[in-house]
KEVEXFI-512946 format. One record per residue (C-alpha): residue number from 1; chain; z, y, x. Coordinates in nm, 3 decimals. Example, Ala and Ser with C-alpha at 12.3 -4.5 7.8 and 13.67 -1.06 7.14 Angstrom:
# residues 2
<miza resi="1" chain="A" w="0.780" v="-0.450" u="1.230"/>
<miza resi="2" chain="A" w="0.714" v="-0.106" u="1.367"/>
//
This chain:
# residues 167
<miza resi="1" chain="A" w="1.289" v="-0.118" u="3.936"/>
<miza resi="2" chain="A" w="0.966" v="-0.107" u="3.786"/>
<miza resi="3" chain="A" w="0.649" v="-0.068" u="4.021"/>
<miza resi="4" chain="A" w="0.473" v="0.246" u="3.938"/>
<miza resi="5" chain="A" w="0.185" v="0.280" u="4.161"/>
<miza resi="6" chain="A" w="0.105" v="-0.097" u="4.014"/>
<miza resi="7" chain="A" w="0.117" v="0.033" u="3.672"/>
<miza resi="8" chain="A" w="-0.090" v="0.326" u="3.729"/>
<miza resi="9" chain="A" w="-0.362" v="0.118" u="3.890"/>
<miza resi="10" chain="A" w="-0.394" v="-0.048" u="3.573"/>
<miza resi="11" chain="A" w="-0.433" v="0.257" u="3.374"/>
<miza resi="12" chain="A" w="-0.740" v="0.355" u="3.562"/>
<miza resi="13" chain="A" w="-0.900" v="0.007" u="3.564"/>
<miza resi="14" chain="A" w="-1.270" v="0.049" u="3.510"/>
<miza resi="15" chain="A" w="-1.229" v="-0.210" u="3.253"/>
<miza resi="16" chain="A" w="-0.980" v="-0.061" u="3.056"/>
<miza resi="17" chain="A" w="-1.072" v="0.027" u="2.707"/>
<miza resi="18" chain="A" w="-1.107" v="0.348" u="2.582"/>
<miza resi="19" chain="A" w="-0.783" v="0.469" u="2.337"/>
<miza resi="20" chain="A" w="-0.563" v="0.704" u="2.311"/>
<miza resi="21" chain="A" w="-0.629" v="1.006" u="2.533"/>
<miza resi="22" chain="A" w="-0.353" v="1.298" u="2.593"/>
<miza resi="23" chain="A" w="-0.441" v="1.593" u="2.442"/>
<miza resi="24" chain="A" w="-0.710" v="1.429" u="2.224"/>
<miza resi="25" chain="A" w="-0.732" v="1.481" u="1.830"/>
<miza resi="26" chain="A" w="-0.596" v="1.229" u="1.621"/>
<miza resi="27" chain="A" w="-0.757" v="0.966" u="1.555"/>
<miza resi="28" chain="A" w="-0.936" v="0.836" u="1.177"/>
<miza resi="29" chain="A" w="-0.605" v="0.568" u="1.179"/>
<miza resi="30" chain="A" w="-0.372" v="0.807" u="1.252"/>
<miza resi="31" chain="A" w="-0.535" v="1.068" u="1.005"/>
<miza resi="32" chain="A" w="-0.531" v="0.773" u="0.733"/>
<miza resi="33" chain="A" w="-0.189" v="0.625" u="0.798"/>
<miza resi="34" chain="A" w="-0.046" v="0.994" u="0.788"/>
<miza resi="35" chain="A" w="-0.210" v="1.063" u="0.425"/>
<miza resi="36" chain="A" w="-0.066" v="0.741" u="0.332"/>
<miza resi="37" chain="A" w="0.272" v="0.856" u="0.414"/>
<miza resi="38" chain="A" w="0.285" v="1.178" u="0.257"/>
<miza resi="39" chain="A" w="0.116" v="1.044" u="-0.077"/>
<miza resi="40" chain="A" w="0.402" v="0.777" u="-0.073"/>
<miza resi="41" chain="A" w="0.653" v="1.035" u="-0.017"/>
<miza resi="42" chain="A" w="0.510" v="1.246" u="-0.282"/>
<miza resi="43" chain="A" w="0.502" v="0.935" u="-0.532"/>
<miza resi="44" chain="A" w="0.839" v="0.833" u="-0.392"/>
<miza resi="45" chain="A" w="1.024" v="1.188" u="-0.498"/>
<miza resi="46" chain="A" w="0.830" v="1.180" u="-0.830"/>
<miza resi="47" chain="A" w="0.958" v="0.832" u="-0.921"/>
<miza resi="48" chain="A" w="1.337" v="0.917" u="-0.836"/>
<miza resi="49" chain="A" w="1.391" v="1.048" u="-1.155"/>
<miza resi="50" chain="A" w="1.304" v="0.673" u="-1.270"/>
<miza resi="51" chain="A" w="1.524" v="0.529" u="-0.989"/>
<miza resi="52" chain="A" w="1.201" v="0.340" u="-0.907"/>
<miza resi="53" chain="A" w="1.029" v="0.381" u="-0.526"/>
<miza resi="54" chain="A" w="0.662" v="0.334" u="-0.431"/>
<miza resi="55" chain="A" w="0.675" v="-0.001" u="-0.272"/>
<miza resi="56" chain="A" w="0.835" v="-0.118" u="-0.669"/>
<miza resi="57" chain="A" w="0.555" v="0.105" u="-0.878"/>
<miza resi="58" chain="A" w="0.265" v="-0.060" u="-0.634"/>
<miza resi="59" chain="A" w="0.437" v="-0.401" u="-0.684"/>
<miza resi="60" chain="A" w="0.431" v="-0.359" u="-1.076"/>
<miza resi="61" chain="A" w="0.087" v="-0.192" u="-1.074"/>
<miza resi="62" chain="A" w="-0.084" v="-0.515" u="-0.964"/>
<miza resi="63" chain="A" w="0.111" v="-0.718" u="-1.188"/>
<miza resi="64" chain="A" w="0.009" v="-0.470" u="-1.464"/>
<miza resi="65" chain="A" w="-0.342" v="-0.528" u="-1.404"/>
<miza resi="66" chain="A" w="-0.360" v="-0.944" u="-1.303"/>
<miza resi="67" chain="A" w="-0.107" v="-1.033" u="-1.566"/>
<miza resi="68" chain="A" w="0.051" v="-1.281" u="-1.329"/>
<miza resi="69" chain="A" w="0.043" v="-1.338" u="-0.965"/>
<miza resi="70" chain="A" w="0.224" v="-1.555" u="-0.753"/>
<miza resi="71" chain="A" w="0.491" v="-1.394" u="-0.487"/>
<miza resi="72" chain="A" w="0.224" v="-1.461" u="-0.247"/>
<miza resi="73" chain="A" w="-0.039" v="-1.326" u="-0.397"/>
<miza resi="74" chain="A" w="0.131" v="-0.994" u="-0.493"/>
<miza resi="75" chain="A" w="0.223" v="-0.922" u="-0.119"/>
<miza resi="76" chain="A" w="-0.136" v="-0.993" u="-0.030"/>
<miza resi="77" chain="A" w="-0.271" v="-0.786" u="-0.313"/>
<miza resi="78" chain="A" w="-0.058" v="-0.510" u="-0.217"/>
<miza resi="79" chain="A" w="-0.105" v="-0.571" u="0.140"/>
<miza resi="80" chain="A" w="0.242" v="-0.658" u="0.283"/>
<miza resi="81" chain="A" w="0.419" v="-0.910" u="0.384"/>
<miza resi="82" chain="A" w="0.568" v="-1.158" u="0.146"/>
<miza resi="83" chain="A" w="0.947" v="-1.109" u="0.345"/>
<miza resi="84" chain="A" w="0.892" v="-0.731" u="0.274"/>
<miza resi="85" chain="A" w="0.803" v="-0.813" u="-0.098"/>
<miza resi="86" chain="A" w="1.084" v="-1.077" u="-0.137"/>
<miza resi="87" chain="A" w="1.364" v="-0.770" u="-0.203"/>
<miza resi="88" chain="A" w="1.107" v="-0.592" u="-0.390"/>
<miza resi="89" chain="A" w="1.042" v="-0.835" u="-0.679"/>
<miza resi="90" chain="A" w="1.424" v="-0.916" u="-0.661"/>
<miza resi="91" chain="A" w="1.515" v="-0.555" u="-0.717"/>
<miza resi="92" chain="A" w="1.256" v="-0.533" u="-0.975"/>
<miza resi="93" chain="A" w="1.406" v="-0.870" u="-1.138"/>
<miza resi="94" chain="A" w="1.710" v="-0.786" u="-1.176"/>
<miza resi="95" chain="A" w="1.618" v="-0.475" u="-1.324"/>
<miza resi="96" chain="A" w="1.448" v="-0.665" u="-1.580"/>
<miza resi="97" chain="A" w="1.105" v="-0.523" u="-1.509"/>
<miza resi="98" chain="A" w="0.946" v="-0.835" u="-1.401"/>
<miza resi="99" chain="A" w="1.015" v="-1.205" u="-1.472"/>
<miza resi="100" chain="A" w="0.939" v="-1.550" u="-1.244"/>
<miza resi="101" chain="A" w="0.835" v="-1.871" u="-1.446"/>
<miza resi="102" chain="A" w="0.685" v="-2.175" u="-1.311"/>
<miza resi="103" chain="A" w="0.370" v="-2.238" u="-1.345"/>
<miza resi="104" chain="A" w="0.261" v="-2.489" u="-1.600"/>
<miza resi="105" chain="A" w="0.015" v="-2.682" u="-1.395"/>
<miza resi="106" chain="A" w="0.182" v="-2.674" u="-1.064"/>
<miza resi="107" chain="A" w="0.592" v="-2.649" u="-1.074"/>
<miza resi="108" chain="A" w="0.597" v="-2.530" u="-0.709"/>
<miza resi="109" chain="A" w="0.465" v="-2.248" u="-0.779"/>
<miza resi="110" chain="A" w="0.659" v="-1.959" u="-0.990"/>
<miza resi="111" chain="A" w="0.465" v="-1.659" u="-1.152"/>
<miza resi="112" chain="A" w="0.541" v="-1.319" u="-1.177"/>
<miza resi="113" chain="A" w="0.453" v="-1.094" u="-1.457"/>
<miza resi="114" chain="A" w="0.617" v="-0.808" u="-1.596"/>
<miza resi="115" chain="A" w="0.823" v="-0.810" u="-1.900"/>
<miza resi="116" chain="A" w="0.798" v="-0.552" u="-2.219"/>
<miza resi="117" chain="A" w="1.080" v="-0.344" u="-2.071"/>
<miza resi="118" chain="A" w="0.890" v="-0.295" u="-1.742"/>
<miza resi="119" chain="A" w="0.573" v="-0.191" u="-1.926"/>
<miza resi="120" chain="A" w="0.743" v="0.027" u="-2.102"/>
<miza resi="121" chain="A" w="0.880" v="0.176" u="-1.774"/>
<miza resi="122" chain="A" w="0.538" v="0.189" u="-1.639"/>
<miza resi="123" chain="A" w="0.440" v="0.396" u="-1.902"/>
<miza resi="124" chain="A" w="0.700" v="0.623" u="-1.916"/>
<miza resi="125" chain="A" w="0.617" v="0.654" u="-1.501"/>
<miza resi="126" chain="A" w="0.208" v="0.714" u="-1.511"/>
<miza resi="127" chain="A" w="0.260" v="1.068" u="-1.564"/>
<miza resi="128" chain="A" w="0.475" v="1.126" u="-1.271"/>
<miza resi="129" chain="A" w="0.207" v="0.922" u="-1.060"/>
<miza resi="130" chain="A" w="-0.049" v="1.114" u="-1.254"/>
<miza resi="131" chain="A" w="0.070" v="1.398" u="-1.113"/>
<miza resi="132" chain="A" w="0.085" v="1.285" u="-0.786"/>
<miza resi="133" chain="A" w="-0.237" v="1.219" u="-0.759"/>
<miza resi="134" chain="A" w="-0.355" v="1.550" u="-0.877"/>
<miza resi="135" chain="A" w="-0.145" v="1.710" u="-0.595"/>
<miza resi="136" chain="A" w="-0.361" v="1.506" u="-0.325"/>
<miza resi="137" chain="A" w="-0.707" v="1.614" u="-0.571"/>
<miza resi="138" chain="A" w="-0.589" v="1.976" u="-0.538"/>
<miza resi="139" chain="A" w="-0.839" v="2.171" u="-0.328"/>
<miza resi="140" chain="A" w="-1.124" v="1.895" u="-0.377"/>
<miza resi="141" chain="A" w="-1.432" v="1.905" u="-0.560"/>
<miza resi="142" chain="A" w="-1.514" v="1.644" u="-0.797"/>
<miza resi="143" chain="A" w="-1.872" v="1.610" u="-0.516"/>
<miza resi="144" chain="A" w="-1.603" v="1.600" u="-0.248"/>
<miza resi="145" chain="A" w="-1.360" v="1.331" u="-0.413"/>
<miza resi="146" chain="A" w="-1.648" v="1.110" u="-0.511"/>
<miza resi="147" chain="A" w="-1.775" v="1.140" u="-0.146"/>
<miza resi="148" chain="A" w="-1.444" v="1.089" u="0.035"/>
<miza resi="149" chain="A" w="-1.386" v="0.772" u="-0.194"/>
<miza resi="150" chain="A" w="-1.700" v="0.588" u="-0.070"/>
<miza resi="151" chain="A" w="-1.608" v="0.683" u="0.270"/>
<miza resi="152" chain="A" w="-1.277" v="0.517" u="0.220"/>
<miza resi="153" chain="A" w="-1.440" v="0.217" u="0.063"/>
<miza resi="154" chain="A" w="-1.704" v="0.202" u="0.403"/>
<miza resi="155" chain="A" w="-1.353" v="0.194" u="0.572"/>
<miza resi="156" chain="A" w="-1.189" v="-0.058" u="0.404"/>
<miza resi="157" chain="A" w="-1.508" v="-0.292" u="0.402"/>
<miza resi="158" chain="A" w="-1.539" v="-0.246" u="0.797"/>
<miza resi="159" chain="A" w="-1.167" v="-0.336" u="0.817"/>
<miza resi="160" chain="A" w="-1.118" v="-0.562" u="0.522"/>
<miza resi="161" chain="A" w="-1.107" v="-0.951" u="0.571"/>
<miza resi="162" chain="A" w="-1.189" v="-0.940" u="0.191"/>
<miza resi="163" chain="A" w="-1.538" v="-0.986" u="0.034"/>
<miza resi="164" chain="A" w="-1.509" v="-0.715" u="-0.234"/>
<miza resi="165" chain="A" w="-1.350" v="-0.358" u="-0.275"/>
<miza resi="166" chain="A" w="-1.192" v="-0.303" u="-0.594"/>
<miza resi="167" chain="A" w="-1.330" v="0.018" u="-0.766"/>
//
């Protein structure tokens, strides 16, 4: 059995740092991994008719617009882990939206780039994206979108291990 009174003296160590407080409201990070979540849903039920989720349309957006990445370098681009991106270039393979070839200088290395049948599916897709971004524009000003974008840039530069924000 677990010693409360122990635990509890922890919680009210006067070097504990500040966090999470009951009854408190949410937190920036909370606020930002929420939107997240709904605009992925939102992008997610837009894509079904395309039997195509997020995670794959995010995966063959950065390929769209690098040409050709590495595995590696598409999980860090889109900011997961290359395990988690594994089964979503495989799905997106065998689909025939994207195809691996080694690379000419170093044959270790295989690079991904997507092939005429998944631009054309990108295409076909942008307005259903489109519209998903206008559903998270509704209610904004153009003043207020331009505003909450560089605050969202100020928060990805105070996070980011990277030197530069893409635009």
């Amino acid at each position: 059995m677990r010693n409360l009174s122990v635990v509890a003296r922890r919680d009210v160590s006067p070097n504990r740092k500040p966090g999470f407080k009951s009854g408190s409201a949410p937190g920036l990070g909370y606020l930002l991994r929420e939107a997240y979540r709904a605009f992925s849903r939102e992008v997610d039920t837009r894509l079904d008719a395309h039997s195509v989720t997020h995670s794959q349309w995010v995966l063959m957006w950065f390929l769209r617009r690098a040409g050709s990445l590495t595995p590696l370098e598409l999980s860090r681009a889109a900011g997961i882990k290359k395990a988690s991106a594994t089964s979503v270039i495989e799905s997106l393979r065998l689909r025939g939206f994207l195809v691996a070839e080694r690379d000419p200088h170093d044959g270790r290395k295989m690079n991904l780039s997507l092939t005429a049948d998944g631009v054309n599916a990108m295409e076909e897709m942008s307005e259903s994206v489109w519209q998903a971004n206008q559903r998270i524009h509704a209610d904004f000003t153009k003043q207020e979108l331009e505003m909450l974008q560089l605050l969202l840039r100020r928060v990805l530069r105070n996070v980011s291990q990277e030197e530069t924000i893409p635009d």
